[in-house]
PDB file with SEQRES, HELIX, SHEET and CRYST1 records, atoms N, CA, C and O in Angstrom:
SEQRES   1 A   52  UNK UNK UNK UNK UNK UNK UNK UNK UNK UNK UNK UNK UNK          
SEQRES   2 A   52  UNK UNK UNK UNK UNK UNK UNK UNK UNK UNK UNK UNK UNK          
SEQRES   3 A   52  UNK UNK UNK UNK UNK UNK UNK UNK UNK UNK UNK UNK UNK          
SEQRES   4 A   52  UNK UNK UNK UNK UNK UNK UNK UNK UNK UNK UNK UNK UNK          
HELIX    1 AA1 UNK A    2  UNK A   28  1                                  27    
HELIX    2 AA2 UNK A   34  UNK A   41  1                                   8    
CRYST1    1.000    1.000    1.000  90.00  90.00  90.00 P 1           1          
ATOM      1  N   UNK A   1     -18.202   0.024 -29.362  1.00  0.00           N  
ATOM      2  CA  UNK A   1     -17.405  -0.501 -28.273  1.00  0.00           C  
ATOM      3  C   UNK A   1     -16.035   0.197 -28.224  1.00  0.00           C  
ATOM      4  O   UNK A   1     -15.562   0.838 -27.286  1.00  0.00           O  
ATOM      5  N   UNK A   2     -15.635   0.007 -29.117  1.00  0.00           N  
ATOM      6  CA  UNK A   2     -13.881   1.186 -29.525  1.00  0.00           C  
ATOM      7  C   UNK A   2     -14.313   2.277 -28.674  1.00  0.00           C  
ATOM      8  O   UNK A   2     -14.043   2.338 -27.474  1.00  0.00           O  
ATOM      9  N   UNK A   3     -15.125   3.311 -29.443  1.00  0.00           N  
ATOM     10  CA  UNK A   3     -15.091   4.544 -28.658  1.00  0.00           C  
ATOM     11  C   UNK A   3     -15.465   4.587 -27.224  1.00  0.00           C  
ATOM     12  O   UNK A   3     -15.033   5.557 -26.602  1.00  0.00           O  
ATOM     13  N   UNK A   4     -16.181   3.729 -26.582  1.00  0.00           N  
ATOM     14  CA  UNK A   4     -16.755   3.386 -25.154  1.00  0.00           C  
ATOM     15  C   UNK A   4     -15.003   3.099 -24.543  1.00  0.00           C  
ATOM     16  O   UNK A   4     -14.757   3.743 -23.523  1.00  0.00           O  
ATOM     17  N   UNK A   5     -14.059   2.389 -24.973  1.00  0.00           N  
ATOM     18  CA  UNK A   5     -12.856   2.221 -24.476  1.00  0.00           C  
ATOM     19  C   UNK A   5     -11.936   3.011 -24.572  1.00  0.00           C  
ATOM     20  O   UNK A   5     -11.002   3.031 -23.772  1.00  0.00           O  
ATOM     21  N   UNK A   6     -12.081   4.029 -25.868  1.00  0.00           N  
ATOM     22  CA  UNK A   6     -11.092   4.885 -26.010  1.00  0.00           C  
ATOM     23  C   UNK A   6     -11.823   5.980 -25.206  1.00  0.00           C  
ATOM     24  O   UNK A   6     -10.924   6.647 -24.694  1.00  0.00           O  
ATOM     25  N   UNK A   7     -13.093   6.517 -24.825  1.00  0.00           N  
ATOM     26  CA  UNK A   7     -13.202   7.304 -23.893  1.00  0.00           C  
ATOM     27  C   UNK A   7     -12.733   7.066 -22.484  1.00  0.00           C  
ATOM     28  O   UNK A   7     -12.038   7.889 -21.887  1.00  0.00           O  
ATOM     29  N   UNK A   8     -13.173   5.785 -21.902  1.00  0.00           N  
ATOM     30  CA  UNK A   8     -12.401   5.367 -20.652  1.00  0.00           C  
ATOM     31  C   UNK A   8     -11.116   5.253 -20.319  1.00  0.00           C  
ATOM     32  O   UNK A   8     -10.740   5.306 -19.148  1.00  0.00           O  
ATOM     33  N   UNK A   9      -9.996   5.014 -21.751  1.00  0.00           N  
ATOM     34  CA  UNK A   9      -8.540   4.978 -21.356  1.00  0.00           C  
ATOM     35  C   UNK A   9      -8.214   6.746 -21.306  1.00  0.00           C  
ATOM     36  O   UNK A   9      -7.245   7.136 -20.654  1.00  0.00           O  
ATOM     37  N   UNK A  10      -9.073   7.709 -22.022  1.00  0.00           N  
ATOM     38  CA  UNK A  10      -8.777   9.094 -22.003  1.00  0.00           C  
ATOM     39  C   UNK A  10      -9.150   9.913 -20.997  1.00  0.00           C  
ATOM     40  O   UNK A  10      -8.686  11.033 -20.783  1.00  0.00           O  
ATOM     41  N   UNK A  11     -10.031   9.327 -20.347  1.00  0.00           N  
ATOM     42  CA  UNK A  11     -10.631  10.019 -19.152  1.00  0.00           C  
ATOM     43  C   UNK A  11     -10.382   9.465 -17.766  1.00  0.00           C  
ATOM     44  O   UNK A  11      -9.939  10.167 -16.857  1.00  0.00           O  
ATOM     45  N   UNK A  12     -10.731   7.970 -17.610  1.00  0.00           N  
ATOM     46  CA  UNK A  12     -10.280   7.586 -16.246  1.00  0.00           C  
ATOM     47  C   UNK A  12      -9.174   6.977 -15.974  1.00  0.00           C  
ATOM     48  O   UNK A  12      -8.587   7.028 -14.893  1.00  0.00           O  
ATOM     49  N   UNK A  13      -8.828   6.352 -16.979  1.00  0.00           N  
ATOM     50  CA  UNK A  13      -7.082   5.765 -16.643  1.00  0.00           C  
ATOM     51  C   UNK A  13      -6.272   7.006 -16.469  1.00  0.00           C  
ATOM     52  O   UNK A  13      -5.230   6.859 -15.831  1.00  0.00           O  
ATOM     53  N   UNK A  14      -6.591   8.379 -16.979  1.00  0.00           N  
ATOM     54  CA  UNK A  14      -5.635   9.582 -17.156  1.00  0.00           C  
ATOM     55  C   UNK A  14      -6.056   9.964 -15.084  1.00  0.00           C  
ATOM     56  O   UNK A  14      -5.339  10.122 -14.096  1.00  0.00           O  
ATOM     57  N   UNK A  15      -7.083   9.963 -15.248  1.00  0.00           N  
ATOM     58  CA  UNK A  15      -7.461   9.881 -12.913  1.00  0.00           C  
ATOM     59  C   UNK A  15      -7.234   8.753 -12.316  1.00  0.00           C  
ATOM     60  O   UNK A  15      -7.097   8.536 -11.112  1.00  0.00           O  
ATOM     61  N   UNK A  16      -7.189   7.857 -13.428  1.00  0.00           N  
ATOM     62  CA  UNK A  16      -6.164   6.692 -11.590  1.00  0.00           C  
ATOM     63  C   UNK A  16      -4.681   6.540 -11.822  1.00  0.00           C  
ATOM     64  O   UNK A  16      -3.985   6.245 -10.851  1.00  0.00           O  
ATOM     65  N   UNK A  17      -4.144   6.705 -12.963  1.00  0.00           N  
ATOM     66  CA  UNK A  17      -2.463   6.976 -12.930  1.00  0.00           C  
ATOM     67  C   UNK A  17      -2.511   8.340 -12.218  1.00  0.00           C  
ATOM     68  O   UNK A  17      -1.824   8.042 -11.241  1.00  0.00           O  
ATOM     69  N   UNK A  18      -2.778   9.372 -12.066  1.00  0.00           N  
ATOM     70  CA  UNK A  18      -2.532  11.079 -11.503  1.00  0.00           C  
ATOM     71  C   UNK A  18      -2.470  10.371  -9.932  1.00  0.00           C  
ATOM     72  O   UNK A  18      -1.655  10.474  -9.015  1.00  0.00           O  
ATOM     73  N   UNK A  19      -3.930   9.494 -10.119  1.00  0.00           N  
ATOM     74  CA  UNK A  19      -4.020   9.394  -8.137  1.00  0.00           C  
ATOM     75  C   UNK A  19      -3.024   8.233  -7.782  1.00  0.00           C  
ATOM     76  O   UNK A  19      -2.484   8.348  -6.682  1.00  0.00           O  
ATOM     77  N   UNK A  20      -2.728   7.248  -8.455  1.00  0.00           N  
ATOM     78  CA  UNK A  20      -1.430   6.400  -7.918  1.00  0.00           C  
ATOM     79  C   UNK A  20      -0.297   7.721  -8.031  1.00  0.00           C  
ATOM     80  O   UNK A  20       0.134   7.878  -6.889  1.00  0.00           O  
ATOM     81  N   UNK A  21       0.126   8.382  -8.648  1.00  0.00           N  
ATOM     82  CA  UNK A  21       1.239   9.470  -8.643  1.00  0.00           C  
ATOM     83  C   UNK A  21       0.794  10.023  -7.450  1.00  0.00           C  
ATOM     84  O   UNK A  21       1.351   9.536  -6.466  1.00  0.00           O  
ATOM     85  N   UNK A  22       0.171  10.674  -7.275  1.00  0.00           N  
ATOM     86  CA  UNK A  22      -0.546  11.367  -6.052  1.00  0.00           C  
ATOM     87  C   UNK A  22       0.022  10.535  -4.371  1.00  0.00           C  
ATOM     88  O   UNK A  22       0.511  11.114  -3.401  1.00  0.00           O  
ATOM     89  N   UNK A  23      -0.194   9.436  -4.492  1.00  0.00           N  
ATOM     90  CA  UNK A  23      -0.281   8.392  -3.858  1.00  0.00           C  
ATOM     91  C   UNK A  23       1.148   7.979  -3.311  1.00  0.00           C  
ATOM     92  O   UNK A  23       1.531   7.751  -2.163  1.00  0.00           O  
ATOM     93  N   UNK A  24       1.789   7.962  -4.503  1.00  0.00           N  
ATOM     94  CA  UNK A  24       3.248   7.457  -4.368  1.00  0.00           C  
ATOM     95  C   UNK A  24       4.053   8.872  -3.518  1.00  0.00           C  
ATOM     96  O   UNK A  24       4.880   8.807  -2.608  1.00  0.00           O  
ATOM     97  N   UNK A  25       3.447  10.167  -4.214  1.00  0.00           N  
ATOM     98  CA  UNK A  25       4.008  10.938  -3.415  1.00  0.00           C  
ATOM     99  C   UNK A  25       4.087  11.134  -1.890  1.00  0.00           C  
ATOM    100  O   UNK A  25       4.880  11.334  -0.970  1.00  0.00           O  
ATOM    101  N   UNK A  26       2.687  10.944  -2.201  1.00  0.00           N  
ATOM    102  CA  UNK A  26       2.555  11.233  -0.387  1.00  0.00           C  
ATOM    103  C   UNK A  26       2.894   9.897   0.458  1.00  0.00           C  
ATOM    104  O   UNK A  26       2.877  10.188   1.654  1.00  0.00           O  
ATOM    105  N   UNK A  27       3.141   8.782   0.287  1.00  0.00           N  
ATOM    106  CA  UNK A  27       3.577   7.981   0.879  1.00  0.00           C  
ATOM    107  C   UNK A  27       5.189   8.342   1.083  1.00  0.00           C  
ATOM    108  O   UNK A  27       5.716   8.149   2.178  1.00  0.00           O  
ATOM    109  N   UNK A  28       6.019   8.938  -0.171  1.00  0.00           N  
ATOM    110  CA  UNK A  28       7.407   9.037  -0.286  1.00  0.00           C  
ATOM    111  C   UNK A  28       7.442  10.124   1.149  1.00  0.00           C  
ATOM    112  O   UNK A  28       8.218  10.028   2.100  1.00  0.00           O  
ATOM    113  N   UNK A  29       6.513  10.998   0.982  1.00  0.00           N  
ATOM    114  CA  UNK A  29       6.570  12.099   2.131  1.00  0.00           C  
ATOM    115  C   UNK A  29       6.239  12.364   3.029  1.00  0.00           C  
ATOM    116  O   UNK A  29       6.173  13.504   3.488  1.00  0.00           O  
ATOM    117  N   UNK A  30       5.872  11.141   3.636  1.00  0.00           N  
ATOM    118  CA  UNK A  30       5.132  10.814   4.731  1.00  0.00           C  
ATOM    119  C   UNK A  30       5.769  11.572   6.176  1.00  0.00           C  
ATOM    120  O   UNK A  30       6.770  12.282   6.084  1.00  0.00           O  
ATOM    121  N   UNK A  31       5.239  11.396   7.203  1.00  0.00           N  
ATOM    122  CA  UNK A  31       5.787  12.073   8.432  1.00  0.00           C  
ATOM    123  C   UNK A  31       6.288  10.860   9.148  1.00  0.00           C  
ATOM    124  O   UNK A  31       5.558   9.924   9.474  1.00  0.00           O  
ATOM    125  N   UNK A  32       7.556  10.926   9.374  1.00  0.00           N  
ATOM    126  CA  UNK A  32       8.295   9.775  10.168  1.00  0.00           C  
ATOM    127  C   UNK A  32       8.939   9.277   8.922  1.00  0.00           C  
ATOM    128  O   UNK A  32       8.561   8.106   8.953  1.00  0.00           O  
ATOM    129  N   UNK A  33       9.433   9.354   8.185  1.00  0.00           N  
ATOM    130  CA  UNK A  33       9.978   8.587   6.798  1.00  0.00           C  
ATOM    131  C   UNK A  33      11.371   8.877   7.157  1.00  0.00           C  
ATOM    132  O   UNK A  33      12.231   7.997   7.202  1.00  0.00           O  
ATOM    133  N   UNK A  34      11.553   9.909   7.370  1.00  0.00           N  
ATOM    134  CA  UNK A  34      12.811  11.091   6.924  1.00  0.00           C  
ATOM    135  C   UNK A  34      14.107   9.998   7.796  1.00  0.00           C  
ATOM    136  O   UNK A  34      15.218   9.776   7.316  1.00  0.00           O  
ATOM    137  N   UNK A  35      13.816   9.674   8.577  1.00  0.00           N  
ATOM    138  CA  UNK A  35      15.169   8.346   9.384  1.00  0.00           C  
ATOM    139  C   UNK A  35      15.401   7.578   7.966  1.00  0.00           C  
ATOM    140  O   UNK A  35      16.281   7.826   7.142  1.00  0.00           O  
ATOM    141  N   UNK A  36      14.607   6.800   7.907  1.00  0.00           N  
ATOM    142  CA  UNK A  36      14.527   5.785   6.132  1.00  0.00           C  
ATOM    143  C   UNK A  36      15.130   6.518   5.209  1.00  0.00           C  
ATOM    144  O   UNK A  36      15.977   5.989   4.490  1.00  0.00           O  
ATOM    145  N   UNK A  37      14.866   7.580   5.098  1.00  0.00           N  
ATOM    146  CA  UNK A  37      15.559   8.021   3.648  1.00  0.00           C  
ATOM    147  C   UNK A  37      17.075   8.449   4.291  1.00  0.00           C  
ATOM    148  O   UNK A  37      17.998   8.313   3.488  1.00  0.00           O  
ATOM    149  N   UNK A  38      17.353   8.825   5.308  1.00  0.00           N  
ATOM    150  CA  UNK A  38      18.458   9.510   5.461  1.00  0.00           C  
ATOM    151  C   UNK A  38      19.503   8.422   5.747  1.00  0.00           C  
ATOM    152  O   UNK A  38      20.683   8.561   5.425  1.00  0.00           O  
ATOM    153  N   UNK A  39      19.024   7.339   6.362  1.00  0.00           N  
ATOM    154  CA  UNK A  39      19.842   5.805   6.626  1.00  0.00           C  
ATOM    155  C   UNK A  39      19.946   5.379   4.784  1.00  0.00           C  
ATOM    156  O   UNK A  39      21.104   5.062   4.514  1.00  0.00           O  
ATOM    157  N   UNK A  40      19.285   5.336   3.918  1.00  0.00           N  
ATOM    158  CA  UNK A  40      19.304   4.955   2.664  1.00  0.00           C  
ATOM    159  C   UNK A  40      20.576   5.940   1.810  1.00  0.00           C  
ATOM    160  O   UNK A  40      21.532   5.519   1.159  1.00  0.00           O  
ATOM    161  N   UNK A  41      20.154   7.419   2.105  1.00  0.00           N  
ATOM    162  CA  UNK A  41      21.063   7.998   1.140  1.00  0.00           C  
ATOM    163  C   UNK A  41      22.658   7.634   1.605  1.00  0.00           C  
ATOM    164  O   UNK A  41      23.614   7.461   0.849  1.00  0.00           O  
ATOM    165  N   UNK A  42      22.639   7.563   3.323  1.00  0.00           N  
ATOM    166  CA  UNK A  42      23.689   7.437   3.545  1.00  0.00           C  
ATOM    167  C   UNK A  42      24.858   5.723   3.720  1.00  0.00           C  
ATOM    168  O   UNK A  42      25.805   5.496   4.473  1.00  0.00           O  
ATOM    169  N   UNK A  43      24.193   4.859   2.654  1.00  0.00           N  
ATOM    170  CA  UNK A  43      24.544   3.663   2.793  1.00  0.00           C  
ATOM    171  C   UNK A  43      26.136   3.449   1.867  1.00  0.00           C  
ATOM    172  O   UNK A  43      27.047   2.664   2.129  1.00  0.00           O  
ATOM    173  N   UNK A  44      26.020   4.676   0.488  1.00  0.00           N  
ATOM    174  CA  UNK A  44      27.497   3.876   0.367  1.00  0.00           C  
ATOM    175  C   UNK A  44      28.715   4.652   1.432  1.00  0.00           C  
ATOM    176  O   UNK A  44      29.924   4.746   1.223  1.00  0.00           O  
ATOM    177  N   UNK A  45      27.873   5.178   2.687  1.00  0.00           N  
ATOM    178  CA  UNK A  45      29.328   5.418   3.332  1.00  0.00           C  
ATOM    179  C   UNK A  45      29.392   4.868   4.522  1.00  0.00           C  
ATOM    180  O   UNK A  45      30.215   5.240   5.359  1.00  0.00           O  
ATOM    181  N   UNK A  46      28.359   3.731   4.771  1.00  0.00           N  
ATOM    182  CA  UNK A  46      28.428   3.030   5.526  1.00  0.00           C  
ATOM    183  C   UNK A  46      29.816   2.242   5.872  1.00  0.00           C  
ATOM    184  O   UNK A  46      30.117   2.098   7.057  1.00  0.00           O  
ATOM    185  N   UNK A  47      30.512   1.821   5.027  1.00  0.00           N  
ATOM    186  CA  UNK A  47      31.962   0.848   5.560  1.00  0.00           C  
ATOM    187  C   UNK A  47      33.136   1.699   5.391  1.00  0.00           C  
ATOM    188  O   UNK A  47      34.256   1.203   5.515  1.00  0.00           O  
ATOM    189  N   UNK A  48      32.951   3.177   5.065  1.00  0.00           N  
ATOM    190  CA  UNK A  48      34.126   3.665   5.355  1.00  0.00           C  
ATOM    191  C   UNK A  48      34.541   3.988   6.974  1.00  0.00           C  
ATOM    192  O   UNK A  48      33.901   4.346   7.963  1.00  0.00           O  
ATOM    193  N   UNK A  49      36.201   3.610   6.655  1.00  0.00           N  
ATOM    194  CA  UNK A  49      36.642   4.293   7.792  1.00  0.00           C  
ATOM    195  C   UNK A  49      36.965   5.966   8.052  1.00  0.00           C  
ATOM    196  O   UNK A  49      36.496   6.725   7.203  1.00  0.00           O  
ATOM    197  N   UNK A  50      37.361   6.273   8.627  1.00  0.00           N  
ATOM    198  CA  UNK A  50      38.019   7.758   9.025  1.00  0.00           C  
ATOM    199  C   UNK A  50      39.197   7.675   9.424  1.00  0.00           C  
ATOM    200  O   UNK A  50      39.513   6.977  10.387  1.00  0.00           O  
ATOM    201  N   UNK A  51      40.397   8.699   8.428  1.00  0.00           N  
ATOM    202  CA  UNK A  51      41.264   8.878   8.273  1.00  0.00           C  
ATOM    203  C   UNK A  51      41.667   9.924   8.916  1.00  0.00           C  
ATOM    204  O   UNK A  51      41.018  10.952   8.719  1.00  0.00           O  
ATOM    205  N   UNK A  52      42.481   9.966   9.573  1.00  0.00           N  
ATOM    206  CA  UNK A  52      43.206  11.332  10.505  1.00  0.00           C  
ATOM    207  C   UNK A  52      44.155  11.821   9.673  1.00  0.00           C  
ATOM    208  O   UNK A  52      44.845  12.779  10.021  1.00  0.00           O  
TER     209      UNK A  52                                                      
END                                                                             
C-alpha cells in the first residue's frame, strides 16, 4: 500500500500541482485582465493629489 501511494504522490500529484500552476497562469493572463491589473497596481496612488 506505501509504495502504491508513494508512486501516486510522485507521479500524479507532481501533474495536478504543474496543471493548477498552469492554470493559475493562464487565468493571471487572460485577455481582458490587463484594466484589473493596471487599476490594482495603481491603487496606492489613488488619493494622491497633484502638486504644481
Amino acid at each position: 500500500m506505501y509504495t502504491l501511494l508513494r508512486a501516486l504522490a510522485d507521479s500524479w500529484a507532481l501533474v495536478a500541482l504543474f496543471l493548477i500552476f498552469l492554470g493559475i497562469i493562464a487565468w493571471a493572463f487572460r485577455p481582458g485582465s490587463q484594466k484589473l491589473h493596471e487599476e490594482i497596481a495603481n491603487t496606492p496612488f489613488r488619493n494622491d493629489e497633484l502638486e504644481d
